[in-house]
C-alpha positions as CSV (number, residue, x, y, z in Angstrom):
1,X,0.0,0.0,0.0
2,X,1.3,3.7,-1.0
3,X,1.0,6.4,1.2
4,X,0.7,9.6,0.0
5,X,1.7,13.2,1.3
6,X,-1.4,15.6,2.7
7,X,-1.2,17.5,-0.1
8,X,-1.0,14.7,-2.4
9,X,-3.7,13.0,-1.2
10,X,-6.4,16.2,-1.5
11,X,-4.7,16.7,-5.5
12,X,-5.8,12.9,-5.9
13,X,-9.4,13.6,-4.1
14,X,-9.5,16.8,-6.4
15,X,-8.9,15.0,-9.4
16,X,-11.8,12.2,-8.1
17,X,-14.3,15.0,-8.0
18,X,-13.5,16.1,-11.2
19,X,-13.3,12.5,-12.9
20,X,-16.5,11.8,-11.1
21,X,-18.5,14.7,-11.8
22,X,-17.5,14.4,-15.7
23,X,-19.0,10.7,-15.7
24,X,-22.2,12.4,-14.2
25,X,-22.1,15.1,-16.8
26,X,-21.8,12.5,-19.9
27,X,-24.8,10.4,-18.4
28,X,-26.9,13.8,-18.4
29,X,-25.7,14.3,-21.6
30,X,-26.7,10.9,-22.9
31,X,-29.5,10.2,-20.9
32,X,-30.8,13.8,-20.4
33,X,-32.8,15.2,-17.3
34,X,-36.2,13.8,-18.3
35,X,-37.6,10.1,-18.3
36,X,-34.6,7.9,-18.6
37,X,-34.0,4.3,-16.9
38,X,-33.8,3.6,-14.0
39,X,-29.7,2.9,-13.7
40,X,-29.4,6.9,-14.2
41,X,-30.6,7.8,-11.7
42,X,-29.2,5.7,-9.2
43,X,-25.6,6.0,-11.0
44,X,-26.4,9.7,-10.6
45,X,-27.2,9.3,-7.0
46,X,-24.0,7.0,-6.4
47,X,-21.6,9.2,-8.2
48,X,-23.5,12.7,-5.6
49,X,-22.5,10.3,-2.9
50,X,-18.6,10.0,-4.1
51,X,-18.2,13.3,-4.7
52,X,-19.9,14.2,-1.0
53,X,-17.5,11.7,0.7
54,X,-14.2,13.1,-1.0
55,X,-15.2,16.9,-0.4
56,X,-15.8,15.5,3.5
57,X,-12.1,13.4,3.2
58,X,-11.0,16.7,1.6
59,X,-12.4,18.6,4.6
60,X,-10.8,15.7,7.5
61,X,-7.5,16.1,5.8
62,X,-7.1,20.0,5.8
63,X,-8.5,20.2,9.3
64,X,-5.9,17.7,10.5
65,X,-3.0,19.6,8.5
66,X,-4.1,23.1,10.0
67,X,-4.2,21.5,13.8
């Protein structure tokens, strides 16, 4: 197992959010916001969910970096 820096670590969270929000983007794009099946919509919810626990890891890690 790697460990990475602080620093290193929010950059790869950053990046997550990113990735993550640009999978959600090309299923809105596909799928669009009206009546679409039913995976959509929970692979919407699921990828909300990600991006809500990385901005929180995001949030744990500069807290314990500032003390």
């Amino acid at each position: 197992m790697t460990t990475r820096s602080t620093p290193d670590e929010i950059a790869f969270l950053l990046g997550a959010i990113q990735r993550t929000e640009k999978m959600a983007s090309n299923m809105l794009e596909e799928y669009g916001h009206g009546v679409r099946p039913s995976f959509v919509s929970a692979d919407l919810a699921d990828y909300g969910d990600r991006i809500s626990r990385y901005k929180a890891e995001i949030a744990r890690l500069e807290a314990a970096q500032h003390g």
